[in-house]
N, C-alpha and C positions, 0 to 999 in steps of 0.2 A: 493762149496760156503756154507758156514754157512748162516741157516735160525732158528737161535734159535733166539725165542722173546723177547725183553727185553725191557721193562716197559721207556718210554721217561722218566719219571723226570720232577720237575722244567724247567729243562732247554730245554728239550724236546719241553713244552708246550708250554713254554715260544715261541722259535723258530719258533714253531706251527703258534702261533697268527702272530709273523711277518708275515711268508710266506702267509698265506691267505691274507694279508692283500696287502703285494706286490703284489702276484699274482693277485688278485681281483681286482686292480684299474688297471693290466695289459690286464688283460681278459676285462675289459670295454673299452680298445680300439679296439675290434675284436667284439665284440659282445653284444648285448641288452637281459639281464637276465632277462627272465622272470617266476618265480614262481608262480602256481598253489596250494593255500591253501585248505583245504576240509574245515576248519573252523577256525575261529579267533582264533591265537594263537596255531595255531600247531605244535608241537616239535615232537622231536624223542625220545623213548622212554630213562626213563634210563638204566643204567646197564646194561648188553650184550647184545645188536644186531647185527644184519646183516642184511647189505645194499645192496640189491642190484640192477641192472640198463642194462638197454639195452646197446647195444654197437657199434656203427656206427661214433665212430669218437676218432683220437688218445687225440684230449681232453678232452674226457670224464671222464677222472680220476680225471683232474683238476675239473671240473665243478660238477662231483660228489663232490669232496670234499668242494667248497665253499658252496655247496646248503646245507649239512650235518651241517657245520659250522651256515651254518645260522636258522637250523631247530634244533641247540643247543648242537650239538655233533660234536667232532675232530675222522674224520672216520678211522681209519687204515686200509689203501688199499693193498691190493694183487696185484701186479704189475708185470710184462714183468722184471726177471732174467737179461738181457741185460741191464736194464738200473742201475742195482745197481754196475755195472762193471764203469761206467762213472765217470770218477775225480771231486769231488767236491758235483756233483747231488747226487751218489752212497748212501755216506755215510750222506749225508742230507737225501735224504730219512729212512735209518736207523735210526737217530736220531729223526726221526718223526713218529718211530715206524712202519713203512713198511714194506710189507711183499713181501720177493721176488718169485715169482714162474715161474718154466720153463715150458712156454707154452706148446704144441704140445708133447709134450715128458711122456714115461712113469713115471718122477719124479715129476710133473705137483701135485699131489696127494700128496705130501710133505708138499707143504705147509700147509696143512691141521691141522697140527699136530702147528706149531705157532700160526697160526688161532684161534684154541681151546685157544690157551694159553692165546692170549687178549683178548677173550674173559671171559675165567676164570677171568681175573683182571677187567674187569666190564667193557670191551672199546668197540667200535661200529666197524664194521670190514667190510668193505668194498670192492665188487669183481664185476666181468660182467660173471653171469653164462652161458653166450654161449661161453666163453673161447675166444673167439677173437672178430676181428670186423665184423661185418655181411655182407655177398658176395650176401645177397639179393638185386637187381638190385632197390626196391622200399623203402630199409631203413627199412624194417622190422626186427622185432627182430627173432633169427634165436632159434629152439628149443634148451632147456637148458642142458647142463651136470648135473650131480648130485652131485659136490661139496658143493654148498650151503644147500642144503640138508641133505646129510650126515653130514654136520658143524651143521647142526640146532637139529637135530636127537642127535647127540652126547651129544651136549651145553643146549641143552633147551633154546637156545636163540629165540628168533622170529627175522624173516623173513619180514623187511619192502620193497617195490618193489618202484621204482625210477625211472618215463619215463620221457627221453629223445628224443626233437626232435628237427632238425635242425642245432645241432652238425660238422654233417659233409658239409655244408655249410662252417663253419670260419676253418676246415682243415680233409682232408678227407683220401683216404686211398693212394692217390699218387698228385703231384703237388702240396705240401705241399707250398714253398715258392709264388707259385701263387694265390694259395688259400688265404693262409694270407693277403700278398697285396690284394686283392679283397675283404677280410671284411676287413681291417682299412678304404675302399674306402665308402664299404657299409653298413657294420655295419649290420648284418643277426641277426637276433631275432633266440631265441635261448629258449624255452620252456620246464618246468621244471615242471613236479606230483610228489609228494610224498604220497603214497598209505598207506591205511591201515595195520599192524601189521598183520603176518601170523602164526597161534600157530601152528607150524607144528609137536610137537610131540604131542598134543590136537590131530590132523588131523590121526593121524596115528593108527593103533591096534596094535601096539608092535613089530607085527611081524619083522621088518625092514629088512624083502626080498629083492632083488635086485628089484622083481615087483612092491615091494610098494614104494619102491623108488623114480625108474622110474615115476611112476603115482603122487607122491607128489610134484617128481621136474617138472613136467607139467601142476600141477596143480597152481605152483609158478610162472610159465611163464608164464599163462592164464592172474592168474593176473596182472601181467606185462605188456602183450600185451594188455589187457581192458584199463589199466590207456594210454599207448600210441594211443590206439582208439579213446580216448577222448580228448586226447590233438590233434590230427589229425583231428578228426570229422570225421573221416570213415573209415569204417570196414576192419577187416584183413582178409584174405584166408585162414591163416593157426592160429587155433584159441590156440594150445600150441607153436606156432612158426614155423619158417618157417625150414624144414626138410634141414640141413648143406647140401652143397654143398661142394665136395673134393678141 
């Protein structure tokens, strides 16, 4: 599968603006948005960032992206490889400048290399550094990989962290179609932080050891899991996340 990056376009953007805009009045029949500003007027930065966001629920790429959309920036997400294979969706996502990466697999680290590249053109790039959805029985965020990291290291981009909660209420990790039915029924609130800016090569001494790494991508989840503590109102166990389960 070709993952070379290539810049949407006009018509890219253009297509952009529709999809959020379908999606978004389509997601308002599943769920009640609710954003969390730190102060009037909050945007996301310009020119190269990375977004990142917990991950407990398979809509969270969608709702990553409208929140993105609405904090003034069109995200380009790193996305599950299987779904750019799908007729129609596939190559819509390509034209919305998506990035496709294979999960679980030693190619997962590919992406990486597109990543930088929208970044380089000044685009906001969007992933879930625990690499899948979280098998924590309580929705916690599970500790992080160090993709984002090594992406921020590289880019000199900063690191904005994005908590999510109540996601896997309107579709979770199994009984997808009951699920649905049950929020068009109920309509589950669905709660959205957008955190502070991370200068994570500020944060670093150069070295960029696999230690220091390690240590900056946990210190990237800390914050993470603090902005979900607050939209929860209580505390986590595992304060860089919760340690993956096979």
């Amino acid at each position: 599968m070709d993952i070379t990056w290539r810049r949407p376009g006009l018509r890219g953007t253009l297509l952009y603006a529709i999809a959020a805009a379908v999606v978004g009045a389509i997601a308002s029949f599943f769920c009640r948005l609710e954003l969390t500003r730190r102060r009037e007027g909050q945007r996301l930065p310009g020119g190269p960032v990375i977004v990142v966001a917990n991950h407990t629920s398979f809509a969270d790429g969608i709702l990553l992206a409208l929140v993105c959309r609405r904090f003034g920036r069109s995200v380009r997400l790193l996305a599950t490889a299987g779904v750019f294979g799908v007729p129609v969706l596939g190559p819509l996502m390509r034209r919305l400048g998506f990035i496709p990466v294979r999960r679980g697999t030693d190619q997962a680290r590919d992406a990486l290399a597109p990543a930088a590249a929208a970044l380089a053109a000044g685009e906001a790039v969007g992933l879930f550094p625990e690499g899948r959805l979280t098998r924590d029985p309580g929705m916690w965020p599970e500790r992080a990989r160090t993709g984002a990291v090594r992406l921020a290291l590289e880019t000199g981009a900063p690191i904005v962290p994005v908590a999510i909660d109540g996601a896997h209420e309107v579709i979770g990790r199994a009984h997808h179609v009951r699920r649905l039915l049950r929020s068009l029924a109920l309509l589950p609130e669905v709660r959205i932080a957008v955190g502070d800016p991370i200068d994570v090569r500020g944060l670093a001494t150069g070295t960029a050891s696999d230690a220091e790494i390690r240590w900056l991508s946990d210190l990237m989840m800390g914050r993470l899991v603090q902005e979900v503590e607050t939209l929860r109102g209580e505390a986590a166990e595992h304060r860089y996340g919760v340690p993956p389960a096979a």
